[in-house]
C-alpha positions in Angstrom: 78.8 98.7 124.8 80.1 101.5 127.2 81.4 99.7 130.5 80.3 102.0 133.9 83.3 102.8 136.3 82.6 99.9 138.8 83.0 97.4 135.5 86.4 99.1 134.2 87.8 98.6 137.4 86.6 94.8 137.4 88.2 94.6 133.7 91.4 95.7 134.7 91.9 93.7 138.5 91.3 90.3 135.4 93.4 91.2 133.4 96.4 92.1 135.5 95.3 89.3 137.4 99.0 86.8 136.8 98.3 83.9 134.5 95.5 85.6 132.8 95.9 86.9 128.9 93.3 88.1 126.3 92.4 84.2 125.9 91.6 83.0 129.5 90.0 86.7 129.7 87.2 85.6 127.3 87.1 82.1 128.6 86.2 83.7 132.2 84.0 86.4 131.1 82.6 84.1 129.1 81.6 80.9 131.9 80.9 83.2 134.5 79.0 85.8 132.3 81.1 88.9 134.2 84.4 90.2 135.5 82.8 90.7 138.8 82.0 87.0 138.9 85.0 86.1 137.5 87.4 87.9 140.3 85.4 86.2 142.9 86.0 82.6 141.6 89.4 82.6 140.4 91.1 82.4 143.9 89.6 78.5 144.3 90.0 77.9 140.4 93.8 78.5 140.7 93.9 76.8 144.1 92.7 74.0 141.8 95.6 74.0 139.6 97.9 73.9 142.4 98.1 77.9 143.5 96.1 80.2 144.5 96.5 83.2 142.6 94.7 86.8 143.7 93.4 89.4 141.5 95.1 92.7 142.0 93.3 95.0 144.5 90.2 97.4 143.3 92.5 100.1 144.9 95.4 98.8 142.8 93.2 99.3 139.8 91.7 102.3 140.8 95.5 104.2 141.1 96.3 102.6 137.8 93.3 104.2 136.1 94.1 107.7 138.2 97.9 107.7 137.0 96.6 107.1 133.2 94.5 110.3 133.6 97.4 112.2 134.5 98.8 112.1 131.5 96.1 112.4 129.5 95.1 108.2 129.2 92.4 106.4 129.6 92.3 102.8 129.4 89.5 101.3 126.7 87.5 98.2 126.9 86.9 95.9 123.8 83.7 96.2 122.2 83.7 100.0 123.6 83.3 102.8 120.6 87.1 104.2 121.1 88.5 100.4 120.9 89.9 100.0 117.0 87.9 98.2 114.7 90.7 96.2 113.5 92.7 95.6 116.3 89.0 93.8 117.4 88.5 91.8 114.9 91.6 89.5 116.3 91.8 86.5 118.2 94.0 88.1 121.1 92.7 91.3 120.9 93.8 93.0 124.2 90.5 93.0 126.5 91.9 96.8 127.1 94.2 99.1 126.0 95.7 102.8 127.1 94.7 105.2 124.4 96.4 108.2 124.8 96.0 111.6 122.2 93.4 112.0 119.0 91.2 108.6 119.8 89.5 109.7 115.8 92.9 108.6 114.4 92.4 104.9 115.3 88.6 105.0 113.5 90.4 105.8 110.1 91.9 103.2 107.8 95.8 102.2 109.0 98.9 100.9 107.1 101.7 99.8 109.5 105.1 100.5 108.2 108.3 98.9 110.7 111.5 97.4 110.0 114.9 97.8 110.7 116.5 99.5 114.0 120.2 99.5 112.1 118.5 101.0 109.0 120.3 101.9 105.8 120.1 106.0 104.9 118.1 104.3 101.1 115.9 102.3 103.7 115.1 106.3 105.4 114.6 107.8 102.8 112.7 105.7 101.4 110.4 105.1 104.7 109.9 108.9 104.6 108.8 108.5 100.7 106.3 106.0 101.1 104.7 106.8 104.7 104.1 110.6 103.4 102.5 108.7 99.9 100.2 106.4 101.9 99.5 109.7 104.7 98.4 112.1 101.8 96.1 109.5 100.1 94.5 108.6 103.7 96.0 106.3 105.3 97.2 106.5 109.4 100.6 105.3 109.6 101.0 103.2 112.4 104.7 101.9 113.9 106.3 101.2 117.0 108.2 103.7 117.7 111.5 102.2 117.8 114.7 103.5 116.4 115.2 103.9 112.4 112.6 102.6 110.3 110.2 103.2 112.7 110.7 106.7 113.5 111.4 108.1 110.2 107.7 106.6 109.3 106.0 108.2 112.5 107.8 111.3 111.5 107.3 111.6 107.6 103.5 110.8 108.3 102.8 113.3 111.5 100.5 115.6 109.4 98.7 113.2 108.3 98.1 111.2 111.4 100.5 108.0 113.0 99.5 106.0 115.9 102.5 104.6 117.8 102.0 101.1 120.1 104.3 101.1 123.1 105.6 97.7 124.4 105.8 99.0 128.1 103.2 101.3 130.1 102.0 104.6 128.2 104.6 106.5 131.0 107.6 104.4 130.3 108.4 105.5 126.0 110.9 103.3 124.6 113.8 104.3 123.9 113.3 106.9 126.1 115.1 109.2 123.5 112.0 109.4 121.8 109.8 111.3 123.9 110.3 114.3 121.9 109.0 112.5 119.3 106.1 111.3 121.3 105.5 115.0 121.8 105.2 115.8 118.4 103.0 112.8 117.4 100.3 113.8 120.3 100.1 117.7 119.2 99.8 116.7 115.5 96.6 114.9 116.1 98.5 111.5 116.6 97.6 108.9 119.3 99.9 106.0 121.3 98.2 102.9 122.3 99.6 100.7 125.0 98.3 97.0 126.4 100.9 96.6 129.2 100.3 98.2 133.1 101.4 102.1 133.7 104.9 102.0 135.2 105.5 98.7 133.1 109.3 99.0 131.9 109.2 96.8 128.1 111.0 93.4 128.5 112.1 91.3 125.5 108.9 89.4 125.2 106.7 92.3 125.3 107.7 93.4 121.9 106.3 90.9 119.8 102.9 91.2 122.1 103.3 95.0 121.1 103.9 93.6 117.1 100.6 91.6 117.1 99.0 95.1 117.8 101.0 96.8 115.4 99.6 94.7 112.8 95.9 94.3 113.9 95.4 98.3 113.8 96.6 98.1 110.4 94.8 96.5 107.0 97.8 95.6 105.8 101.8 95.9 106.9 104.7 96.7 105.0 108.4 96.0 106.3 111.0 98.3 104.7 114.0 96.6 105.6 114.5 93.5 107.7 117.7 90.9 108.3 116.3 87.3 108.1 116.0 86.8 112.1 114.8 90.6 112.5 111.8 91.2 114.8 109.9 93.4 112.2 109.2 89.8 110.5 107.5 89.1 113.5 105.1 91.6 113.0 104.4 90.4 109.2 103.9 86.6 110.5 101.3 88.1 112.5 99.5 89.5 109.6 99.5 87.1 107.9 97.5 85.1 111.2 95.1 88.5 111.3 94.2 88.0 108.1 95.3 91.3 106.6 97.8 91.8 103.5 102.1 91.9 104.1 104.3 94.4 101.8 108.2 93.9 101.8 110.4 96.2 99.7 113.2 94.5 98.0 116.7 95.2 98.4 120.3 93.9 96.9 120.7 90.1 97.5 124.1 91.2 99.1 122.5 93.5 101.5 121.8 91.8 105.0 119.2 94.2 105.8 117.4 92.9 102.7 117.3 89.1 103.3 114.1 89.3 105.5 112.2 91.2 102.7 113.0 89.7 100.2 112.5 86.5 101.8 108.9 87.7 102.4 108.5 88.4 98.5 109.6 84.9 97.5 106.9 83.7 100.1 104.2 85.4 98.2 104.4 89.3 99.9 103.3 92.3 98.3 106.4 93.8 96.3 106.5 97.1 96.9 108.5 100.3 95.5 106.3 103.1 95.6 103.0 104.0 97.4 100.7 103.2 94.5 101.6 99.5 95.3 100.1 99.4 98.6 97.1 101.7 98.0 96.5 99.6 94.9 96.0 96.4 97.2 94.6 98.0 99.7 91.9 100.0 98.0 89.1 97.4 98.2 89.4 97.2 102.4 89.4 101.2 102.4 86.7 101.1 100.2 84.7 98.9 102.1 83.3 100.1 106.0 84.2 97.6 109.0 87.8 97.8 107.7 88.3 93.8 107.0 85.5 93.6 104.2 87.4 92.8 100.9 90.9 91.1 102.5 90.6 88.0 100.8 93.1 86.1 102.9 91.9 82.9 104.6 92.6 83.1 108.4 95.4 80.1 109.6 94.2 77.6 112.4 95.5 79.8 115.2 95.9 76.3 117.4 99.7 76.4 117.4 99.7 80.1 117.5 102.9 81.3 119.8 101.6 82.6 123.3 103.3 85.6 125.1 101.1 85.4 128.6 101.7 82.4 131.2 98.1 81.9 131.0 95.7 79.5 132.9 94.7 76.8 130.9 90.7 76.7 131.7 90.7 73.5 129.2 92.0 71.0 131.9 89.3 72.3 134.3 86.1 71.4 135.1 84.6 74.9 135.2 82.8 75.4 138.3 79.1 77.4 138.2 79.2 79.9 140.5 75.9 79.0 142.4 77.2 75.9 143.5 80.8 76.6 144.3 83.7 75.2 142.8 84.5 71.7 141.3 87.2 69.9 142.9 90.0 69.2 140.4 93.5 67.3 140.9 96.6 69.7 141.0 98.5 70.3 137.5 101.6 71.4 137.8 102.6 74.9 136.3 104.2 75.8 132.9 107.6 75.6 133.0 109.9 78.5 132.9 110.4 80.1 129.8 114.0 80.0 130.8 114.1 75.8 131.2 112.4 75.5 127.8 114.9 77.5 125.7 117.4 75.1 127.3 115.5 72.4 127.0 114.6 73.1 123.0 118.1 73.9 122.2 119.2 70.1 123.4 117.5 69.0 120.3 118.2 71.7 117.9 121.3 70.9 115.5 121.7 73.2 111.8 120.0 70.7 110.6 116.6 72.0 110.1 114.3 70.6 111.9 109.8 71.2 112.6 108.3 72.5 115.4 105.9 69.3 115.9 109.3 66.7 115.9 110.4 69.1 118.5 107.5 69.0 120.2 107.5 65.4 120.1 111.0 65.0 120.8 111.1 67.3 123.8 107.8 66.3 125.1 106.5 70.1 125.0 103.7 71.6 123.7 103.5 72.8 120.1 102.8 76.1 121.7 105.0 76.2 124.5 107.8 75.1 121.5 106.6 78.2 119.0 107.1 80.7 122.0 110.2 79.4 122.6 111.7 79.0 118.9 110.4 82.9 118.9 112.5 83.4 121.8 115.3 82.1 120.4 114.6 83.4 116.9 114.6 87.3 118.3 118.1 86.0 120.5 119.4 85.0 117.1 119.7 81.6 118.1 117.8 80.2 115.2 117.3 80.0 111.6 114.0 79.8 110.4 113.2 77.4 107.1 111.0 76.7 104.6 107.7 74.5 105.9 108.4 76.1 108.6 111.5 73.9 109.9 114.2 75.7 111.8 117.9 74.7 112.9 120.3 76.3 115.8 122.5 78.6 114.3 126.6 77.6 115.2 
């Protein structure tokens, strides 16, 4: 599939159109066979739910898509031969993403190394160890560019290729300290990938959207060191949902920045100490062409999955056909600010653990809307997650 100009444009007015993510996307595209079609309807199918919401302007989309040339961007559609394989092959796969450097880098096989901001100088060194291992036996390293663990894998692994994925626009790097290293990842052959608008500034929510990329570039993703509520853990839950494999390296019991990983170990990750250990578990997917063929991991219901886009829900709406207008539907009210459901959640939190479904059903909130929200509160360090996958409020 190669979209023409007129269809990019469409693509990109949906997608920045407010309320609509990578799921409501499909859904649209999918009733009304089209972006095209799908812009024109959406006006009256969010006047059904109680607002009228309008798609960004083609001239809006048309500057976004000139300022992403300017610095060497261009924004790729799913099912397009520059979109990653991988990244594809998931359930929120971003309908399209800024590719900016070597777009060849993202057709090889990937290993995602992240982990610690506040990293140890053994958790560097050891970063550097194993990303150059995994670069010189073939694999693209791909990170996220933040501080620490991060970094010392984009740099130990620029000659043989690293992808970085940016939580904000491709012109706004984060921290903006590293756009030296951006530099240096783009003239070695490197590329950065980015879902979120140019000019976009990355807020804390847009991290673990950037993490689910992170992870569905990659066949399988190892976290080098990780405190039990660190966002790197994020990245590996999302694996896990992807359907590809999870490393952890272990660390003292006494260190902090080892209770995440070796947390991960006891729940049935990949130990790892030295490359072999990866490339061993790996080998069969590298071996194999389409990149997931050989991953023998069964794929979780992704139901209760946590949801990082105020999206429209199409499910309590009698989906109009476009050749005979649209259906009249009663009002529903909006979702309620992330804000008011934090608050809300932590009225029934307590340290004794607790599950996500009695929360649900105890604060009369969706399981979904409660799972974005315990994430919330799990990256504020409000929570402690548990086995079964109960969690308590943290005094």
């Amino acid at each position: 599939m190669q979209l023409t100009d007129a269809q990019r444009v469409d693509w990109l007015r949906l997608i920045r159109t407010e309320g609509v993510g990578p799921r409501t996307f499909r859904g649209l595209i999918n009733r009304y066979g089209g972006a095209a079609a799908a812009l024109d309807a959406l006006p009256e199918l969010t006047a059904a739910r109680g607002r009228r919401v309008l798609p960004p302007t083609r001239g809006q989309a048309e500057a976004e898509i000139a300022a992403a040339a300017r610095i060497g961007a261009r924004l790729v559609a799913l099912g397009e031969g520059e979109y990653p394989k991988p990244l594809q092959a998931t359930d929120t796969a971003p309908p399209l993403v800024a590719i900016r450097g070597e777009a060849s880098v993202l057709r090889r096989p990937a290993v995602a190394i992240v982990g610690s901001r506040n990293a140890s100088a053994a958790g560097l060194a050891f970063t550097e160890r194993l990303a150059r291992g995994l670069g010189e036996a073939g694999l693209v390293v791909v990170s996220g560019l933040a501080r620490g663990i991060d970094a010392r894998a984009h740099k130990a692994a620029l000659a043989t290729g690293t992808v970085a994925v940016l939580a904000g626009g491709q012109d706004r790097i984060y921290p903006p300290s590293h756009a030296a290293l951006v530099e240096e990842i783009l003239a070695a052959g490197g590329a950065l990938v980015a879902e979120m608008p140019m000019g976009w500034e990355p807020r804390g929510r847009d991290f673990p959207r950037r993490n689910r990329i992170i992870s569905g570039l990659s066949l399988g993703s190892v976290v080098v060191e990780a405190a039990r509520r660190s966002g790197s853990l994020i990245t590996s839950r999302f694996a896990l949902e992807q359907g590809r494999e999870v490393f952890a390296v272990p660390g003292s019991p006494l260190d902090p920045l080892a209770e995440g990983t070796n947390d991960l170990i006891r729940q049935g990750a990949t130990l790892v100490s030295e490359p072999d250990h990866v490339l061993l578990v790996l080998a069969p997917p590298v071996a194999e062409e389409g990149g997931e063929a050989g991953i023998a991991v069964e794929r979780p219901d992704l139901g209760d999955e946590p949801i990082f886009w105020d999206e429209i829900d199409l499910d309590g709406i009698a989906l109009p056909v476009p050749a005979d207008g649209l259906a009249e539907t009663a009002p529903a009210s909006g979702l309620a600010e992330a804000g008011d459901d934090r608050a809300r959640l932590i009225a029934f939190l307590s340290p004794t653990p607790i599950g996500a479904d009695e929360l649900a059903r105890a604060s009369g909130l969706s399981v979904r809307v409660v799972q974005t929200a315990l994430l919330e509160l799990e990256l504020d360090g409000r929570i402690e997650r548990h086995g079964s996958g109960s969690v308590s409020l943290i005094a």
